[in-house]
C-alpha positions in Angstrom: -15.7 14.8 33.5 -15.9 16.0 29.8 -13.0 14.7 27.7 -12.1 15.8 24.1 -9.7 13.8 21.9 -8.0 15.9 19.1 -7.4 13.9 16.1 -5.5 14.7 12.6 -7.0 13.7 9.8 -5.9 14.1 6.1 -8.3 16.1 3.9 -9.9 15.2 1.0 -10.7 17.4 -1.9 -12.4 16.4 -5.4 -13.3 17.3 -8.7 -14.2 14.9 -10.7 -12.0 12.6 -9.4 -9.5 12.5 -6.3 -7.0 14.6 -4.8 -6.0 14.0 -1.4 -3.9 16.9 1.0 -1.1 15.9 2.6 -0.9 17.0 6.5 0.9 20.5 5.4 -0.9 21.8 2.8 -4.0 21.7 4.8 -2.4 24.7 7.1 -2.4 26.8 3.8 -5.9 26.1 2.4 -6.9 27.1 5.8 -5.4 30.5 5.2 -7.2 31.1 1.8 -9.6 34.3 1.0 -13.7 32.0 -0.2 -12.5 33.3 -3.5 -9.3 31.7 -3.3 -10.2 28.4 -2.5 -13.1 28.1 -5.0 -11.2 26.3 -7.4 -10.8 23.4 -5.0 -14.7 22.3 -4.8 -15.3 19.4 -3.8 -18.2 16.9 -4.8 -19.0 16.6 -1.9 -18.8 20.5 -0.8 -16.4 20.6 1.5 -13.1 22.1 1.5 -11.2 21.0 4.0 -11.8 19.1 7.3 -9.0 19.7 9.9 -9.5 17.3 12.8 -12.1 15.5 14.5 -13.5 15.9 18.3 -14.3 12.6 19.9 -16.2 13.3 23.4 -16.4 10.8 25.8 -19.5 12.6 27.7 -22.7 10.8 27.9 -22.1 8.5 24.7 -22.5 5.4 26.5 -24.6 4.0 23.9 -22.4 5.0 21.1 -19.0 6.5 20.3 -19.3 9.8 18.1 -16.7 11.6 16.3 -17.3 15.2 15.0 -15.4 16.5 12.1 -15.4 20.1 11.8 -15.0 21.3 8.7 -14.6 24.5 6.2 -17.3 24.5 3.0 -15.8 25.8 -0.2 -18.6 28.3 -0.3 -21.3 30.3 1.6 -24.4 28.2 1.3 -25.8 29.7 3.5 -26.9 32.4 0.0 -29.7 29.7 -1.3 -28.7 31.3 -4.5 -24.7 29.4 -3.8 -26.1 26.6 -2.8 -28.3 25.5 -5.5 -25.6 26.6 -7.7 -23.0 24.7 -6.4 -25.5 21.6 -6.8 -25.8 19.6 -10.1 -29.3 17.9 -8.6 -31.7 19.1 -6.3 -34.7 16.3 -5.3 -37.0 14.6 -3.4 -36.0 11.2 -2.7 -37.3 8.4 -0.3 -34.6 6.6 1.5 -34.7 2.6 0.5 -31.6 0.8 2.4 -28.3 1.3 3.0 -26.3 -0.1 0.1 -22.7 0.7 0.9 -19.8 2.2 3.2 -17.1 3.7 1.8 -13.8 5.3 3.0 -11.8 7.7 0.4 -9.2 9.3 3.0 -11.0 11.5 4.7 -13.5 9.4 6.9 -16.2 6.9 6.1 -18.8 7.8 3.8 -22.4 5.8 3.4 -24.0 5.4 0.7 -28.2 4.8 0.3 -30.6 3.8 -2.6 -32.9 6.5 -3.4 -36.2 6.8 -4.9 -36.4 9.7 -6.6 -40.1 11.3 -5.8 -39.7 14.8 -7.6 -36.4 17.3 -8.7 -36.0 20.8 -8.1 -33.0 20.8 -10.4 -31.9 18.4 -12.5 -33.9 15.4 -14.1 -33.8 12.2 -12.1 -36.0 9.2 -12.2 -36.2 5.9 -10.7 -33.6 4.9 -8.2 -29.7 6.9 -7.3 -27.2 6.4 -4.9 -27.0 9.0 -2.1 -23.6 9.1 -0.7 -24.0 10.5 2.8 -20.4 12.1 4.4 -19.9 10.1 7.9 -20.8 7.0 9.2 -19.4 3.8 11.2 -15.9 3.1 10.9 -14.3 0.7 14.1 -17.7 1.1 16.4 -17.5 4.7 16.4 -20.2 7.0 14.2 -18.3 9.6 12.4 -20.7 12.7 11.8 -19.7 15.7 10.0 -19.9 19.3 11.1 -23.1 19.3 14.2 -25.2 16.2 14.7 -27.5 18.6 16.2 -28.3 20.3 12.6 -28.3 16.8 10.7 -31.1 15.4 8.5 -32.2 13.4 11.5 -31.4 15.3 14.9 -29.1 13.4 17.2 -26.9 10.9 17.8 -27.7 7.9 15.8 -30.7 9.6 13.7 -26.8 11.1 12.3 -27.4 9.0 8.8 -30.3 9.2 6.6 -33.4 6.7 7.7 -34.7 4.2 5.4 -38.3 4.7 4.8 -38.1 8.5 5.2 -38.5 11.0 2.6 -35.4 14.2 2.5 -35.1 17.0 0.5 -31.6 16.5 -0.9 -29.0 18.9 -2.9 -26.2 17.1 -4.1 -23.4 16.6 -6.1 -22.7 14.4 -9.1 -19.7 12.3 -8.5 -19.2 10.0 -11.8 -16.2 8.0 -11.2 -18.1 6.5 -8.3 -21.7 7.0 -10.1 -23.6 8.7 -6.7 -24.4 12.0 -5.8 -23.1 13.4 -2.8 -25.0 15.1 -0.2 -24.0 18.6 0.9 -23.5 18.5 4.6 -24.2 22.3 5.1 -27.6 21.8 7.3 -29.7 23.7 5.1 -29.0 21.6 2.1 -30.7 18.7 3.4 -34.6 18.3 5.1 -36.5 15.4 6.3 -39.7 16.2 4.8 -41.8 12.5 6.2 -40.8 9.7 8.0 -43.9 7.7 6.9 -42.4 4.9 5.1 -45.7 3.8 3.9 -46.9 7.1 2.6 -47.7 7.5 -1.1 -45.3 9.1 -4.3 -48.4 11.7 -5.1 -48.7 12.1 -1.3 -44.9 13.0 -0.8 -44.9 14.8 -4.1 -48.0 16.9 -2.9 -46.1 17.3 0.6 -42.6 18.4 -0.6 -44.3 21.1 -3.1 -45.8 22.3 0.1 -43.1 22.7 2.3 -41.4 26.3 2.8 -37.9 25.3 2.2 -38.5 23.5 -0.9 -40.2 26.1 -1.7 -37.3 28.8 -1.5 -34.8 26.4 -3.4 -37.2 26.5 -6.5 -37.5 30.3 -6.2 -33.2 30.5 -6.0 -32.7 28.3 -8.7 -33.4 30.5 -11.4 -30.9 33.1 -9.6 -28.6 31.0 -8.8 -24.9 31.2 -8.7 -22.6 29.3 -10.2 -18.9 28.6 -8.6 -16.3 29.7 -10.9 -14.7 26.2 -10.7 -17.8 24.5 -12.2 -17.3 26.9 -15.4 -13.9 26.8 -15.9 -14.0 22.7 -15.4 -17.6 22.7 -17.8 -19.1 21.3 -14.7 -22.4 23.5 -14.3 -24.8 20.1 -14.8 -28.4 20.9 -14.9 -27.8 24.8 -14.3 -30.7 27.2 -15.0 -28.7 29.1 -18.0 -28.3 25.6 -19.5 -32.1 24.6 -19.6 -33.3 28.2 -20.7 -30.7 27.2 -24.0 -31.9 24.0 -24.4 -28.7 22.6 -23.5 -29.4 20.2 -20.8 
């Protein structure tokens, strides 16, 4: 028989820095109107995350934990969702490097090598801090496993030696950019780990949803909370100035 486990967690919401809910405000940000809540973007693009499922199905081979959550705006508009990024890029995964929690769940962080950006300017090697991950022998994913990076179950966290199409958020207190975990915000675009820079390049420029976030960027839309905190890194307006 199916069992589901209701747990509380605390939310977490940041902006250049932290700023952690207690139990009973997350009730009320609940109840906010999308352009209520957009002053509480996070880095790592969620809003608020109100409890996690735990099912004790067919997960014999490992616990899972699902966090539903709330995103602070509609990315599913490519046009939000590059705005609402400070770097879009190609990047092979290289190793895990870190797990981290910050109150609201484990988070897991990965070296990068950046193959190509879509926005922003990136070279060489970043951090890639992933929302979920292991915490006491159970994986905490966040939102559907089923529309991760990797489909299913343990393919949950990014794989080294496989190349994503990544929109993220700049976090500088802890000097990583967080992924989005919207589905659409993320792609595995090759899992060869032996597969060329100029191949992946040549591959990424190829693929159709790479593709549409080059074409939204120079539409894109920027969250009111970015300008009013002079957050808007790497936005399109910004470049066409010269002001990068």
């Amino acid at each position: 028989m199916k069992k589901t486990i209701l747990i509380p967690i605390i939310a977490a919401v940041i902006i250049g820095g932290a700023f952690i809910l207690r139990r009973d405000e997350i009730s009320n940000i609940t109840r906010m109107s999308p352009g209520e809540s957009e002053h509480l973007l996070p880095d790592i693009s969620i809003i608020v995350s109100v409890a996690t499922l735990v099912s004790e199905t067919a997960l014999k081979a490992i616990n899972m934990a699902h966090t539903d959550v709330q995103y602070a705006a509609d990315f599913s508009d490519d046009k939000v969702l590059i705005g609402a990024s400070h770097n879009v890029f190609i990047g092979k995964v290289i190793r895990q490097v870190g797990t981290k929690e910050r109150g609201i769940g484990p988070e897991t962080q990965f070296q990068v090598t950046v193959i190509d950006n879509i926005k922003g300017d990136l070279h060489g090697t970043v951090t890639v801090d992933q929302q979920g991950g292991y915490k006491g022998g159970t994986l905490y994913v966040v939102g559907d496993d089923t529309e991760s990076p990797v489909k299913g179950g343990n393919g949950y966290l990014l794989q080294p030696g496989s190349t994503y199409l990544f929109a993220t958020r700049y976090n500088p207190t802890e000097n990583w950019y967080t992924l989005n975990s919207y589905p659409t915000a993320s792609k595995l675009l090759s899992t060869d780990a032996n597969a060329q820079d100029a191949n992946l390049k040549a591959l990424a420029e190829a693929d159709p949803r790479v593709q549409q976030l080059k074409a939204a960027y120079p539409h894109e839309i920027l969250i009111s909370a970015d300008r009013a905190h002079n957050n808007t890194r790497n936005s399109y307006e910004s470049i066409k100035r010269g002001n990068i």
